[in-house]
N, C-alpha and C positions, 0 to 999 in steps of 0.2 A: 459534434459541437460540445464545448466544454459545460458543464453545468454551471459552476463559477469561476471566476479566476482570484480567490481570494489572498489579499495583500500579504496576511501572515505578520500582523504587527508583535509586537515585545508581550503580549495578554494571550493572544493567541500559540505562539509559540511556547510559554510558559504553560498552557492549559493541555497544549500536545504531548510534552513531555512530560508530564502529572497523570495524565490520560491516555495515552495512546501508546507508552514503550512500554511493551509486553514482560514478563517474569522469563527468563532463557528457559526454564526446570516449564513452562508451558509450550516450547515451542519445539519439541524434539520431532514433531511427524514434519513439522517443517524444515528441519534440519535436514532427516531423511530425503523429502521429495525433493529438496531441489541440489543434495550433493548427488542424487540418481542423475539428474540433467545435466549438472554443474561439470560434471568427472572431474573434480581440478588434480592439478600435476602443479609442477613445481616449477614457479612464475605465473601463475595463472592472474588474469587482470582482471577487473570486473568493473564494469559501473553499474554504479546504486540512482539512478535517474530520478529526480525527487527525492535526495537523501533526507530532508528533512531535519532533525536534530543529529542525524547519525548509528542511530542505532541499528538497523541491519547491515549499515555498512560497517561498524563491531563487532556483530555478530559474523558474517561471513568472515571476518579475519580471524574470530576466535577458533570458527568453526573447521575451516578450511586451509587455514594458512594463505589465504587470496590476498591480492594486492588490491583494495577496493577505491576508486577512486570517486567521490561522491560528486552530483553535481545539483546545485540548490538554488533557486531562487532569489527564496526567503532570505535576505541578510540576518531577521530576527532570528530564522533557523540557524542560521550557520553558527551563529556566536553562541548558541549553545550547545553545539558539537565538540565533543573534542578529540573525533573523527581528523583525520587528513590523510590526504588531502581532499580536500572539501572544496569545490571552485563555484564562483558566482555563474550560472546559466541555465539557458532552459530547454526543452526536447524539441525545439525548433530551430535553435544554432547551437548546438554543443561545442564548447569547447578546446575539442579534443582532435587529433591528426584522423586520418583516416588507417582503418585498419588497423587498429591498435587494441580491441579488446577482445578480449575472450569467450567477454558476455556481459549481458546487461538484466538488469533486476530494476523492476517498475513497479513500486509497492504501493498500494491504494492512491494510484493518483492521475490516472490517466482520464478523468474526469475533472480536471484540471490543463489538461491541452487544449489549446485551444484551436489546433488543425493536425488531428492523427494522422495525418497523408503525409503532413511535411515531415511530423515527428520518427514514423516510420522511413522515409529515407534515410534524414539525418543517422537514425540508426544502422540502417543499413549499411551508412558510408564511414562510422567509426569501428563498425565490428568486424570480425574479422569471417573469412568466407566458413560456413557453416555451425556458428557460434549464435549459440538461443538468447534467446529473448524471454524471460521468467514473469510475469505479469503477474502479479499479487491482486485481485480485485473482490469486491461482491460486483455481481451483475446482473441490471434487470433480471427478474424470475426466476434465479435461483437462491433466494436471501430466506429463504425458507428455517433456515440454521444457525440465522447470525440473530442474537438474542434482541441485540438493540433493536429490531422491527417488530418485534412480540410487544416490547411495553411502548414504541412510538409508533402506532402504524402510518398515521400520518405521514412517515419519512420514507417508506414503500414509496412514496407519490413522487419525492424527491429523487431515490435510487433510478424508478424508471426515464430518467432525462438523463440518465449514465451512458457511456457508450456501451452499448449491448455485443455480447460475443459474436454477433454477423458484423456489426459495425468492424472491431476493431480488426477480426479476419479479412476484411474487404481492405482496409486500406494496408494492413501488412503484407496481402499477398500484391497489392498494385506495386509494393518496392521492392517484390520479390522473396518475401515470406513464404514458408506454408506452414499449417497447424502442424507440430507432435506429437502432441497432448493438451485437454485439459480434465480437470480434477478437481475434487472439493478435497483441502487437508485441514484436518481439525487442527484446533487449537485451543489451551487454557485461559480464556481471558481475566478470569479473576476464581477465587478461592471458592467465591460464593454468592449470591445475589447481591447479600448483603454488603460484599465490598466493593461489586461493580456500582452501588448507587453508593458508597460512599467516595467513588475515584470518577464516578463520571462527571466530564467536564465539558459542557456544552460547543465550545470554543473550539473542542478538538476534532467534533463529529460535522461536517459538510452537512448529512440529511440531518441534522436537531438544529445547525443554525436556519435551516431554511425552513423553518417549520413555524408557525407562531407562540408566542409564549405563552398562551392559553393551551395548546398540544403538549408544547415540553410541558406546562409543570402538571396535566394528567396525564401523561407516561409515566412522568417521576415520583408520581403519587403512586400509580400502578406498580412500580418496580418495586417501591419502598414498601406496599402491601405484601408485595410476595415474596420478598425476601425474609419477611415475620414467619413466611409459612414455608415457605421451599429452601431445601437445604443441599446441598452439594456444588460441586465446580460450575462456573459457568463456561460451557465449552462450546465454540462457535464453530462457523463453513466457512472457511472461503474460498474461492477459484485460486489455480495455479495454472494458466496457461500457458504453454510454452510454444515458441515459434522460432524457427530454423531459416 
């Protein structure tokens, strides 16, 4: 079950994009693991599922030469993409022909479906036979690494109503999935404490909207203390699942 299904208005969208598109020069182990999955060759197609403003679906074309075809929601999203193509829908009726892609990339969002049974067919029946499925997430019990549960623990409480790595194995292998990996890949989220609380933006994180605002502003009190004293990158975890 989905945690929220949030509308993604013109404030929210504008807060994801302030907050949540990563620096490239922070994301090269990510780069790494999923061109190891990806193999792309020449024509390779991808959907970016929850593209969002568009930025890994930029990234995969800078990275890869991929033909990334995004698919969004949010209209607020889309209009600040400038990503294409970029099509209005969602991972319970895609779009898209059957057996038409290569592979599909699901980046922190899949706590946002609101039935992974249907979403996992619908995948199944645009991708093509043997072609992964790369799942970007934090997942219940292993947020151990992602910084933002250190100064909000509060939002621990939120992560676990995520769908959990049995969950989401259960309903990809009912459409014919199986696991072939998954992995924690690091990542640079910000230079320094110091600029993750000067770029966090509450609007962009699912577990800080759901949390009360007496929790956010002693996280952000928390952060903003230790950023006076802690110095270095802030380098996060998160999952790369991949399914076949």
């Amino acid at each position: 079950m989905a945690v929220a299904l949030i509308s993604y208005d013109d404030a929210d969208a504008a807060a994801f994009a302030a907050g949540r598109e990563l620096a490239r020069s922070g994301l090269d182990r990510w780069r790494h693991a999923i061109g190891q999955h990806l193999r792309p060759r020449a024509g390779t197609t991808v959907l970016d599922l929850g593209a969002g403003t568009g930025a890994w679906a930029s990234a995969f074309t800078d990275w890869f030469g991929a033909r990334v075809v995004g698919v969004e929601p949010a209209e607020a999203m889309r209009s600040r993409a400038a990503h294409r193509p970029l099509l209005a829908g969602d991972a319970v009726a895609l779009p898209l022909r059957g057996s038409t892609m290569d592979a599909a990339w699901l980046s922190t969002m899949i706590h946002h479906v609101p039935d992974l049974d249907a979403a996992a067919r619908e995948l199944r029946r645009v991708l093509r036979p043997g072609a992964p499925v790369l799942i970007r997430s934090p997942f219940p019990g292993r947020h151990q690494r992602i910084a933002l549960f250190r100064w909000f623990p509060e939002a621990v409480g939120v992560l676990r109503r995520y769908p959990d790595l049995v969950g989401v194995r259960s309903a990809f292998a009912a459409a014919g999935f199986t696991v072939s990996s998954v992995e924690p890949v690091a990542q640079t989220t910000a230079s320094s404490l110091a600029e993750l609380a000067e770029r966090l933006e509450r609007r962009a994180h699912t577990p800080l909207q759901l949390i009360t605002d007496e929790e956010y502003a002693a996280g952000l009190a928390r952060l903003r203390a230790a950023a006076r004293e802690e110095t270095g990158p802030v380098v996060d975890h998160l999952d790369l699942l991949v399914l076949r």
